[in-house]
Backbone as a chain_set.jsonl record, in Angstrom:
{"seq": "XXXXXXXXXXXXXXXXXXXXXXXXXXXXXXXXXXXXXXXXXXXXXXXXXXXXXXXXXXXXXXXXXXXXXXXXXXXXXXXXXXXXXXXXXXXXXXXXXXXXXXXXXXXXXXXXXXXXXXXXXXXXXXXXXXXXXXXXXXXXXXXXXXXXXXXXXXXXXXXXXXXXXXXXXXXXXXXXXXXXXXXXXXXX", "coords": {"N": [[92.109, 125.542, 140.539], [91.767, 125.331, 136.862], [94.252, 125.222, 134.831], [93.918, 126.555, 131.45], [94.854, 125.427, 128.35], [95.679, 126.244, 125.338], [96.046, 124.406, 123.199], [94.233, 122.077, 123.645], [91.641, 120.608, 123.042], [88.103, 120.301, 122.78], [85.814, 117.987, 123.396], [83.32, 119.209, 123.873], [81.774, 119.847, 121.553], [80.951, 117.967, 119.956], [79.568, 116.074, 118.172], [76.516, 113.308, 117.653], [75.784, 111.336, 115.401], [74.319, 109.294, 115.002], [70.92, 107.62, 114.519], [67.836, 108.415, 116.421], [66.588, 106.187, 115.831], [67.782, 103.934, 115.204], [69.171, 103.915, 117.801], [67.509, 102.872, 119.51], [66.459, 100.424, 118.183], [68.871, 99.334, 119.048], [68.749, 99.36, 121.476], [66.721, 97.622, 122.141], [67.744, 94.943, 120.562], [69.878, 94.437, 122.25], [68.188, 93.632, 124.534], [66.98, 91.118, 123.687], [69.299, 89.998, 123.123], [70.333, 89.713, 125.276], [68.356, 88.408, 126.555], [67.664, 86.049, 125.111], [69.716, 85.045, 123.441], [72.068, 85.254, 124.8], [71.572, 83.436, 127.144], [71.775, 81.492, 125.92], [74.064, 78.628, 125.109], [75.344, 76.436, 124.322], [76.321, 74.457, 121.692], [73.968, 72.618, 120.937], [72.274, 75.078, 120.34], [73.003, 76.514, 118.365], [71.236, 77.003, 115.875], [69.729, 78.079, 116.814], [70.661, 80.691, 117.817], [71.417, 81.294, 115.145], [68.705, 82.126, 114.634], [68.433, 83.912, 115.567], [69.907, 86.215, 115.329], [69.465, 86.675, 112.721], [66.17, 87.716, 113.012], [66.798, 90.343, 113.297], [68.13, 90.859, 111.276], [70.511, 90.479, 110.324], [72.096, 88.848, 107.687], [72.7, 85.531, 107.456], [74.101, 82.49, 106.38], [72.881, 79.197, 106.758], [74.747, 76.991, 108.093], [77.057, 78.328, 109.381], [78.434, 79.197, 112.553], [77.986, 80.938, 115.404], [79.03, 81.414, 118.534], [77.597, 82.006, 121.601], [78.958, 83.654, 123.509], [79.432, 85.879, 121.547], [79.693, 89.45, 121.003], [77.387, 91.383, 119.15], [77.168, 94.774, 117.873], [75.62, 95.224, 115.763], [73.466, 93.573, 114.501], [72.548, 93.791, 112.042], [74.057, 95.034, 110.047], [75.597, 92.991, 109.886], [77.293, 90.033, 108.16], [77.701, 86.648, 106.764], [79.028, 84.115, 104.988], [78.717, 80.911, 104.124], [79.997, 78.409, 106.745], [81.341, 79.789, 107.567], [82.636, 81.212, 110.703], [82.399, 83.118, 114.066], [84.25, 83.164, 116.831], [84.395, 82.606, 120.534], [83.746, 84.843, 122.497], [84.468, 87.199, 120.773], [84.563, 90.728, 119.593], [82.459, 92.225, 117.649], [82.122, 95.207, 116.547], [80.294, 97.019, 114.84], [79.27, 99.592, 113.114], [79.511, 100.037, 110.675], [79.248, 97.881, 107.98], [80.207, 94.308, 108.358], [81.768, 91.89, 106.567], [82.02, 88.369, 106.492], [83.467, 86.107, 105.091], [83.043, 82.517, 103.366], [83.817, 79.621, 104.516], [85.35, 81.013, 106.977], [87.398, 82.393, 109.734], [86.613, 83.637, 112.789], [88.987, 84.015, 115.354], [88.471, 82.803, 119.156], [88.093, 86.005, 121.448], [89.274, 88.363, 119.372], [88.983, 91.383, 118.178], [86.452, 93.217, 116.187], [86.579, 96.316, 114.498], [84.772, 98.308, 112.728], [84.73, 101.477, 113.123], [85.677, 104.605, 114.308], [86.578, 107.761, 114.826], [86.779, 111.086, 113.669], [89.878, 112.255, 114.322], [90.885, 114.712, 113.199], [88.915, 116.501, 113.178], [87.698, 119.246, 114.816], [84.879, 118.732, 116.162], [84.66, 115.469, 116.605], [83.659, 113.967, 114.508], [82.06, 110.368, 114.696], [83.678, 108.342, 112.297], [83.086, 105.61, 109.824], [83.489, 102.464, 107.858], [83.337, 99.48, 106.162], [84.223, 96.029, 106.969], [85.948, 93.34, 105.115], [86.015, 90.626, 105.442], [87.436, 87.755, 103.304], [86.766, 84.42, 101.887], [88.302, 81.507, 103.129], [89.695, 82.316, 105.203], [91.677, 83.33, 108.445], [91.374, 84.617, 111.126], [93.128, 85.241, 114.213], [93.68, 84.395, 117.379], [92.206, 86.891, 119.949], [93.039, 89.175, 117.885], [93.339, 92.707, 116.106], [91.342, 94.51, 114.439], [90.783, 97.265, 112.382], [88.688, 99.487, 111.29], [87.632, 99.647, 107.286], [89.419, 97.861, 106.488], [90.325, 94.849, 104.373], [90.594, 92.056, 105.034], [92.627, 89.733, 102.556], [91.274, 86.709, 100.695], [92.255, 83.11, 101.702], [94.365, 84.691, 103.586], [95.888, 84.271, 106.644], [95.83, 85.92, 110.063], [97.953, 86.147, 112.396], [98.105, 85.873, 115.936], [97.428, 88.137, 118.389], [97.56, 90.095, 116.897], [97.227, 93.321, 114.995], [95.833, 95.27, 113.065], [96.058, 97.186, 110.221], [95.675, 97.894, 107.936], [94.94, 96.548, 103.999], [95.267, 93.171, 103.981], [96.898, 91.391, 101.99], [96.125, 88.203, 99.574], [96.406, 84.896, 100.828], [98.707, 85.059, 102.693], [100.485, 85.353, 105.802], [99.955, 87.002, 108.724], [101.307, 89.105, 111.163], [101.691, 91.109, 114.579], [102.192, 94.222, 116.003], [102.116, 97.007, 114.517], [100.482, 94.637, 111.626], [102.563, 92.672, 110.34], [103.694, 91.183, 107.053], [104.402, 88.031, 107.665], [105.096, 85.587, 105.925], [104.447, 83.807, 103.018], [101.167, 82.137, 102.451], [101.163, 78.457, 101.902], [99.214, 75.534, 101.211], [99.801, 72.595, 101.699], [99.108, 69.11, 100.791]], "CA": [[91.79, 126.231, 139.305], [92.087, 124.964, 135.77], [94.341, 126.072, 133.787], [93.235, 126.42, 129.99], [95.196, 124.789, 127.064], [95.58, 126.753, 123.813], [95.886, 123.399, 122.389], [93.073, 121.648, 124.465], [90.568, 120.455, 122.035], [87.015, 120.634, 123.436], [84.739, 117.296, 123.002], [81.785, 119.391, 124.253], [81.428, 120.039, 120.289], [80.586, 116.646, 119.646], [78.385, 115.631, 117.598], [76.025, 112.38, 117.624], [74.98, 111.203, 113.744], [73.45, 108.253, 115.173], [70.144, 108.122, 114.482], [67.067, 107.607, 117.09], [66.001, 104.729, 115.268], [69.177, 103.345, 115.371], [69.532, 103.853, 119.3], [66.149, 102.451, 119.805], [66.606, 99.071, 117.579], [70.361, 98.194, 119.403], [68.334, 98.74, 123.167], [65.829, 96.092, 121.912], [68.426, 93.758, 120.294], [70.555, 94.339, 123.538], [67.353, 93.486, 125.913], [66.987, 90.391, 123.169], [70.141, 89.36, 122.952], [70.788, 89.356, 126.533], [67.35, 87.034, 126.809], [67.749, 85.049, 124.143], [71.2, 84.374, 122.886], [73.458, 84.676, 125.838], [71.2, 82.284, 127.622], [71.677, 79.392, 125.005], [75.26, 78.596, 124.935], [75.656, 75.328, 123.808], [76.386, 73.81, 120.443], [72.632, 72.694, 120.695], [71.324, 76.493, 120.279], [73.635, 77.102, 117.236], [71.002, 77.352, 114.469], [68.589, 79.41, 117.585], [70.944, 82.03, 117.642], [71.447, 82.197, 114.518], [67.766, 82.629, 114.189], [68.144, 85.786, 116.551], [70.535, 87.285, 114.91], [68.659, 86.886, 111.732], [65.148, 88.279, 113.313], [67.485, 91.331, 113.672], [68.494, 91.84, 109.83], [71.665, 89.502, 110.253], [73.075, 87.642, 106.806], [73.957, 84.141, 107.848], [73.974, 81.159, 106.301], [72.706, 78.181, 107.781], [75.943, 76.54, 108.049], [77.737, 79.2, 110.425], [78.132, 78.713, 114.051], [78.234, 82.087, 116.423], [79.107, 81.356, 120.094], [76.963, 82.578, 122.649], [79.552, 85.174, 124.361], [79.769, 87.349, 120.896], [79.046, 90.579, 121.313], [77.268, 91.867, 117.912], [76.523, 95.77, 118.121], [74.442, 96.068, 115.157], [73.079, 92.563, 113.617], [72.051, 94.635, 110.69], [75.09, 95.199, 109.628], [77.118, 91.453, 110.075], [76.974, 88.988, 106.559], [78.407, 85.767, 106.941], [78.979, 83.472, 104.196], [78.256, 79.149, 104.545], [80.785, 77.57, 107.137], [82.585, 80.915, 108.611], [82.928, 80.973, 112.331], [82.818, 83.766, 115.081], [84.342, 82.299, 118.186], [84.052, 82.446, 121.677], [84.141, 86.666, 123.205], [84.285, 87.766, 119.869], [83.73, 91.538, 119.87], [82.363, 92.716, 116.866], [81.543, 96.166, 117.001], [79.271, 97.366, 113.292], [78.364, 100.426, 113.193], [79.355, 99.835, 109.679], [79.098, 96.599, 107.623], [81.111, 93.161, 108.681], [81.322, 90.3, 106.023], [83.306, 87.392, 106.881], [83.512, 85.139, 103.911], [82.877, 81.148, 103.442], [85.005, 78.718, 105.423], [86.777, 81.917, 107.548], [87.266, 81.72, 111.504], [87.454, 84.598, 113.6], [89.011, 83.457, 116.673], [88.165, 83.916, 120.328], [88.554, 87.388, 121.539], [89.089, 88.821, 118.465], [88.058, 92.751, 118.084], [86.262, 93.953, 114.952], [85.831, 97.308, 114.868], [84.201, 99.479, 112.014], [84.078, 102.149, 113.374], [86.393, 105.342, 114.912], [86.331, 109.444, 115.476], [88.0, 112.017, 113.018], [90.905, 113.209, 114.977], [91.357, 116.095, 112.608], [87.982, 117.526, 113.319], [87.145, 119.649, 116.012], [83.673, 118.03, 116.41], [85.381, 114.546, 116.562], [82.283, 112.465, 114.342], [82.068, 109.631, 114.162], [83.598, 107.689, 111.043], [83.005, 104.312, 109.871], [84.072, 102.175, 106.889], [82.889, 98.308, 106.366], [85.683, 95.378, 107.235], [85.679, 92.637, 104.516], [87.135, 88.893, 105.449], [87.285, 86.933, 102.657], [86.995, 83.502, 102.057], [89.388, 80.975, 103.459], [90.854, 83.439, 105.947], [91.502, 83.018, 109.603], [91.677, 85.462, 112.105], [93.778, 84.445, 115.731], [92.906, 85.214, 118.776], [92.737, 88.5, 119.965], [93.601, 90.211, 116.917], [92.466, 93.936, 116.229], [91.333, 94.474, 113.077], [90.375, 98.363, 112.388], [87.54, 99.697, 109.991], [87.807, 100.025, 105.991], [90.452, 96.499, 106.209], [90.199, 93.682, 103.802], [91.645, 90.833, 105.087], [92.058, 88.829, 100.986], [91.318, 85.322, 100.42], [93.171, 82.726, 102.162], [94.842, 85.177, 104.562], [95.76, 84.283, 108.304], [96.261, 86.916, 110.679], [98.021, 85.476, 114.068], [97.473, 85.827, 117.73], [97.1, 89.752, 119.251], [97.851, 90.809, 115.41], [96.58, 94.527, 115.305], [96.036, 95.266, 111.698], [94.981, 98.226, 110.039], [95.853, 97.632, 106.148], [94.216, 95.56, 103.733], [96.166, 91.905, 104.498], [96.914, 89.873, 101.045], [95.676, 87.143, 99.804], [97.295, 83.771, 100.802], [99.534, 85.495, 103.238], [100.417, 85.444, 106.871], [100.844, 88.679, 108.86], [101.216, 89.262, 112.337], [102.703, 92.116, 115.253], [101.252, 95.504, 115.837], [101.3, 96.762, 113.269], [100.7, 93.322, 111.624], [103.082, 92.57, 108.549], [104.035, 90.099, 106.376], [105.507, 87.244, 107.676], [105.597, 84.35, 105.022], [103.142, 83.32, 102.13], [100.726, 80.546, 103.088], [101.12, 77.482, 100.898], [98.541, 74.778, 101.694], [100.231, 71.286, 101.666], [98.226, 68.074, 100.823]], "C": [[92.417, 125.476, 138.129], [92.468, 125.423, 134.858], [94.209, 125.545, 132.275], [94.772, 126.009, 129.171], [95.095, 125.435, 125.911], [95.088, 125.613, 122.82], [94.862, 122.118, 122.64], [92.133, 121.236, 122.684], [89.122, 119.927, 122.505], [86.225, 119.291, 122.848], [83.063, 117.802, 123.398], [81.009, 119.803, 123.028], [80.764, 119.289, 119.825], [79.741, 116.338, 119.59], [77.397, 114.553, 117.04], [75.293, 112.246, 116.173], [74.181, 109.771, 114.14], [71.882, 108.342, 115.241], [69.21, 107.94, 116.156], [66.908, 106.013, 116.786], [66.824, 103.926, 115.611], [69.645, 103.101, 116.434], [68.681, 102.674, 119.792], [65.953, 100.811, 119.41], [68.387, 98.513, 118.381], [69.581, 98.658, 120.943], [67.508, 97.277, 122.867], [66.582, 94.541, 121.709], [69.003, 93.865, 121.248], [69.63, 93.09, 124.55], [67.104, 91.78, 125.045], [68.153, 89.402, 123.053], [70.265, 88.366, 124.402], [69.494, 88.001, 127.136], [67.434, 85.959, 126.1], [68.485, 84.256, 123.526], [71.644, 84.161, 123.885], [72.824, 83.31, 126.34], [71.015, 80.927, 126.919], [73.212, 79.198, 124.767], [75.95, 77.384, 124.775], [75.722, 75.054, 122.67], [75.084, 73.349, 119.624], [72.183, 73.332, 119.426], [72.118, 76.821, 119.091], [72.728, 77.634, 116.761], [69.438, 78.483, 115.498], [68.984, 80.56, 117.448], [71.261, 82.633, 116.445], [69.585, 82.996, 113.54], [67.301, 84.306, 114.761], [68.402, 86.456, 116.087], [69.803, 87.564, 112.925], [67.644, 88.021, 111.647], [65.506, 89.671, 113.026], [68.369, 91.939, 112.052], [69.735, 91.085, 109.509], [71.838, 88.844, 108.823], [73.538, 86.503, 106.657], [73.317, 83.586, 107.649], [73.987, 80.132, 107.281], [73.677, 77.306, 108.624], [76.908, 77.172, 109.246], [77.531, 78.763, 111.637], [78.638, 80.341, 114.54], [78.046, 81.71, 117.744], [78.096, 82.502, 120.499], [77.743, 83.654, 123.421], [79.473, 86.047, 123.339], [79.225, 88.126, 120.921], [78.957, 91.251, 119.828], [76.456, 93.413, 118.348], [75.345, 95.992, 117.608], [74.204, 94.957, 113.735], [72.761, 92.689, 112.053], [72.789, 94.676, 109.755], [76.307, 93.757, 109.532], [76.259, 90.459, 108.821], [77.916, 88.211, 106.849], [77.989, 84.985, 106.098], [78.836, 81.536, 105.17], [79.978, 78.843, 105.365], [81.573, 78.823, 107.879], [81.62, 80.335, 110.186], [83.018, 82.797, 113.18], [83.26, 82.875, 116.242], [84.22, 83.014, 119.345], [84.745, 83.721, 122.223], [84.458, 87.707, 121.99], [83.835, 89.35, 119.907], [83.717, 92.272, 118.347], [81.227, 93.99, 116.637], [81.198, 96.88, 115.39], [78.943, 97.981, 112.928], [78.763, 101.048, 111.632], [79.282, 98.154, 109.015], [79.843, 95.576, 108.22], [80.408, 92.286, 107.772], [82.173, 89.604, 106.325], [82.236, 86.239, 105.798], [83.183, 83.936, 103.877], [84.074, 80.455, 104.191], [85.97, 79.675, 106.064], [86.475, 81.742, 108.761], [87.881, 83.119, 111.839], [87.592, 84.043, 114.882], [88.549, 84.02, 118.081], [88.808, 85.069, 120.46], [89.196, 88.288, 120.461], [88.235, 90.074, 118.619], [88.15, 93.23, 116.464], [85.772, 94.96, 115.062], [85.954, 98.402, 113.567], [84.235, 100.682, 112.535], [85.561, 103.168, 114.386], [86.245, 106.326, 115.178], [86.924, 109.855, 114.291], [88.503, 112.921, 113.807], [90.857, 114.61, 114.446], [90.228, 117.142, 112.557], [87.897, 117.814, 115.055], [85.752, 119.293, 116.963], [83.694, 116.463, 116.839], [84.09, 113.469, 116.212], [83.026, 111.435, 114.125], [81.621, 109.314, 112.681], [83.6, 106.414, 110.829], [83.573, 103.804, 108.406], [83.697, 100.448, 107.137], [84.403, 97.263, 106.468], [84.936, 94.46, 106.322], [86.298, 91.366, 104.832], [87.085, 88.197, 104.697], [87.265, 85.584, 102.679], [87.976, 82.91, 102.686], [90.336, 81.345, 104.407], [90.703, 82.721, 107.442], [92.105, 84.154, 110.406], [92.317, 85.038, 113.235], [93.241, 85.067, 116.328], [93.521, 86.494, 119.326], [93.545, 89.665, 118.939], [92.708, 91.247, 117.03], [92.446, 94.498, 114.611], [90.167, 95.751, 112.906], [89.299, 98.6, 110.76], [88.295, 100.101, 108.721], [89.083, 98.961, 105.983], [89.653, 95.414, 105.573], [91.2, 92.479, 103.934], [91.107, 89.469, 103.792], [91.967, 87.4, 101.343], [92.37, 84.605, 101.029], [94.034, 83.424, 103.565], [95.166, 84.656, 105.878], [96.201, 85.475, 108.661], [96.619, 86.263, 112.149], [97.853, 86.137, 114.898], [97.808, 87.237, 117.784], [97.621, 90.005, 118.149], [96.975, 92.35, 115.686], [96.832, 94.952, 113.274], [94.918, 96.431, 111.152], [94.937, 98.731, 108.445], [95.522, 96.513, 105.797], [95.939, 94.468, 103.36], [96.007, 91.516, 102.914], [96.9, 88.649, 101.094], [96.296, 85.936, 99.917], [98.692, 84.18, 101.969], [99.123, 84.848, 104.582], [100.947, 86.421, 107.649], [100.443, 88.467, 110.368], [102.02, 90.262, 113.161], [101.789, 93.079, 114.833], [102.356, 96.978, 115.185], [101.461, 95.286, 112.842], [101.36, 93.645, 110.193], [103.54, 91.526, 108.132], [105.06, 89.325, 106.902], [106.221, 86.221, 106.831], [104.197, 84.149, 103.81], [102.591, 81.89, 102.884], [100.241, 79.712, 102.037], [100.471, 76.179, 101.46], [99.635, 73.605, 101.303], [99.086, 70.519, 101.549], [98.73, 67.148, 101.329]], "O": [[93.53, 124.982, 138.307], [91.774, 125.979, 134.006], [94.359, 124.369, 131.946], [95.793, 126.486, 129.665], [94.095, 125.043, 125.309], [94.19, 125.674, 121.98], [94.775, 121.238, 121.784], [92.238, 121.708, 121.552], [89.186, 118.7, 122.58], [85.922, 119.455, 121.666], [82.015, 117.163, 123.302], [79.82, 120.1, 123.146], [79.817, 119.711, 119.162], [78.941, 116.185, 120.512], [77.262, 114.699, 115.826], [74.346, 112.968, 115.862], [73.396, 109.317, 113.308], [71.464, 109.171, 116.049], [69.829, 107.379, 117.06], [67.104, 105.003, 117.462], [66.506, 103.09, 116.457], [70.501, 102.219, 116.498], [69.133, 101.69, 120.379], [65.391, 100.035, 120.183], [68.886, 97.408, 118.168], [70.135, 97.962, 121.794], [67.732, 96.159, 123.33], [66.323, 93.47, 122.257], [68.642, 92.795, 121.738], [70.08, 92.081, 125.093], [67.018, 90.944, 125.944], [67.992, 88.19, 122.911], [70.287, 87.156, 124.627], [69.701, 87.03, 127.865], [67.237, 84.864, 126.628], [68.228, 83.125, 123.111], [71.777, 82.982, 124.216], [73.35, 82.23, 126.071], [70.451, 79.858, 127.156], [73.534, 79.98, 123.873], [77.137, 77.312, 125.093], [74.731, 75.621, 122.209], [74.888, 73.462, 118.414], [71.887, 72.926, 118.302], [71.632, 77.88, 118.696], [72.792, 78.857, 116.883], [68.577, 79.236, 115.044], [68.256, 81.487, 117.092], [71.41, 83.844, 116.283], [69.347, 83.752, 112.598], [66.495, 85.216, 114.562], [67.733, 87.485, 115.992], [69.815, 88.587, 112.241], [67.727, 88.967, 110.864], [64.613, 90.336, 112.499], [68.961, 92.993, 111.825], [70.026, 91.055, 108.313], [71.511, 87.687, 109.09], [74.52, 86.232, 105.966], [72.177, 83.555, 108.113], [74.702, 80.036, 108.278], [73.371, 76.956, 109.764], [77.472, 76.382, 110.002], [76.588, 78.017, 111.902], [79.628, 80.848, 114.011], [76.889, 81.662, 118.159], [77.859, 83.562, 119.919], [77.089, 84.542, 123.966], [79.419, 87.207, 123.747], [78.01, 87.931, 120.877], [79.973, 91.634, 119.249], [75.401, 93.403, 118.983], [74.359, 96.521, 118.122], [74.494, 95.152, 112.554], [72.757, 91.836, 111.166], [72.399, 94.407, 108.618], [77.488, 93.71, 109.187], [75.054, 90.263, 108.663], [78.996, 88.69, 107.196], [76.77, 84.819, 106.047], [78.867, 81.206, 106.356], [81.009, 79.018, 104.715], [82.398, 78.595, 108.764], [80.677, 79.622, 110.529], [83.809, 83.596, 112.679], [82.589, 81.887, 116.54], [83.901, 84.193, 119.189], [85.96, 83.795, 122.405], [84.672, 88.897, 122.222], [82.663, 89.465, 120.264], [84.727, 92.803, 117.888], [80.0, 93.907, 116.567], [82.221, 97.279, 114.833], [78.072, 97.676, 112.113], [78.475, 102.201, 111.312], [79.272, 97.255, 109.855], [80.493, 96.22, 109.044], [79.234, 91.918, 107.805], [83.282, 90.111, 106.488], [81.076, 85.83, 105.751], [82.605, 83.925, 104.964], [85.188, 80.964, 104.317], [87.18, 79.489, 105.929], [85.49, 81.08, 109.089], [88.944, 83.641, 111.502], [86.629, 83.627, 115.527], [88.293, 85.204, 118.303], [89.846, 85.334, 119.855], [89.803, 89.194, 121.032], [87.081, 90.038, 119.047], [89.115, 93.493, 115.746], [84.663, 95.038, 115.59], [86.914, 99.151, 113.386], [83.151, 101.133, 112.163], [86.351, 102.513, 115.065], [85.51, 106.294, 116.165], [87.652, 109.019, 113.755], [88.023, 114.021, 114.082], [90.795, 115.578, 115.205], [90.348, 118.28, 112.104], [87.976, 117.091, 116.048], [85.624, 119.53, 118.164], [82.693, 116.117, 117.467], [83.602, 112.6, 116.934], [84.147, 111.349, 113.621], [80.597, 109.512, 112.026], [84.191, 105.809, 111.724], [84.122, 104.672, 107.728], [83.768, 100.075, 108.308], [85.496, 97.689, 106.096], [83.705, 94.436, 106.357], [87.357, 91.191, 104.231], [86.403, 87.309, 105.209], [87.859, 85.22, 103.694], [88.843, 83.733, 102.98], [91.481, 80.905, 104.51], [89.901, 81.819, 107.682], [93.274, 84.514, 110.267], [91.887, 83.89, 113.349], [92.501, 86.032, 116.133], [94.647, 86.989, 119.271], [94.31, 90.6, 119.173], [91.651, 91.184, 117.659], [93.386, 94.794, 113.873], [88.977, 95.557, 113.151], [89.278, 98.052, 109.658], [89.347, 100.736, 108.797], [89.956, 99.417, 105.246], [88.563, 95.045, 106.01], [92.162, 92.098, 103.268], [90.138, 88.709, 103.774], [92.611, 86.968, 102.299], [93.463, 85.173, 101.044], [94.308, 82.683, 104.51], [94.052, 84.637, 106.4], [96.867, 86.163, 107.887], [95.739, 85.917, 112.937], [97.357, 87.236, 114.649], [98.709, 87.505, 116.989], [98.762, 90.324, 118.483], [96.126, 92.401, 116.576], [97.83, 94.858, 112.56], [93.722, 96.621, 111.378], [94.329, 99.678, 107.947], [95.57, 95.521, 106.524], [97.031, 94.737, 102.859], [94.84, 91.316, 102.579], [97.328, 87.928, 101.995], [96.944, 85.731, 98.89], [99.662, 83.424, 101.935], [98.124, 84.159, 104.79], [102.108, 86.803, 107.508], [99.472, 87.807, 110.736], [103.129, 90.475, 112.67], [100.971, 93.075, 113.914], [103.208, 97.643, 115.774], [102.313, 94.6, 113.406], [101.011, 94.411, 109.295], [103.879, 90.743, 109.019], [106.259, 89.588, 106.801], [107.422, 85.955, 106.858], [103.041, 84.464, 104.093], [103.158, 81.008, 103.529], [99.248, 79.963, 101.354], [101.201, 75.614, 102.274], [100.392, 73.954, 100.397], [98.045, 70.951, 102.044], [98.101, 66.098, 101.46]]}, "num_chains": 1, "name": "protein.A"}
């Protein structure tokens, strides 16, 4: 027997704002992706996939390179300026906007994620909020970089960084939470 919880909070409330349409266009790009992108994974297929992810409502300059493992939820939603980078397992999950700026690098394994629940409701919708990367920035690998964050101009964020405030510009922040470790001063 199960006993009940006063403080229990019931997800059978829960309520889906996603539309049809919206379900219906990420099975297709799924059944697309999985034919079309994963299977080109060479340096080659660069400017193929990024014609896929285009077909699909995508933002990207010609210039960009997206590996073949990234996992894009919702092409619709991802803007990439001339010369940025996704790398290799990339999971960028959209179910609000993603821009990543000119000359920025998100590294392998890297999680972008728009997108969360409101704890404080009993219904627990989903909320979202767009992530901005600005120019010049660089993401490390395996960082976690939560919805409604602007990582500014210049920025790095190092290796398994978990970051959930907007990063300044020219900085370097890292650790979960990620925080300021040093300003970043280019040398010539």
């Amino acid at each position: 027997m199960i006993k009940e919880d006063k403080n229990l909070i019931s997800l059978a409330n829960y309520q889906d704002k996603i539309t049809l349409k919206n379900k219906l266009s990420r099975l297709l790009w799924n059944i697309v992706c999985f034919l079309f992108f994963r299977f080109f994974p060479t340096t080659y297929f660069r400017i193929w996939r990024l014609f896929v992810l285009k077909l699909f409502g995508a933002k990207i300059h010609n210039s960009c390179t997206v590996y073949a493992s990234v996992k894009v939820w919702a092409p619709w939603n991802l803007e990439m300026d001339a010369y940025s980078l996704l790398g290799p397992d990339v999971d960028c999950y959209n179910p609000d906007k993603i821009k990543i700026g000119a000359h920025s690098v998100v590294s392998q394994k890297a999680y972008l994620c728009s997108a969360s629940h409101d704890i404080t409701n009993s219904k627990h919708p989903l909320i979202t909020a767009p992530i901005i990367i600005e120019d010049q920035a660089w993401i490390g690998a395996d960082v976690f970089i939560g919805m409604g964050v602007t990582i500014k101009q210049g920025a790095v964020v190092g290796a398994r960084a978990a970051v959930f405030k907007d990063v300044e510009p020219w900085t370097v922040v890292g650790g979960n939470p990620a925080k300021f470790i040093k300003k970043r001063i280019i040398n010539q």
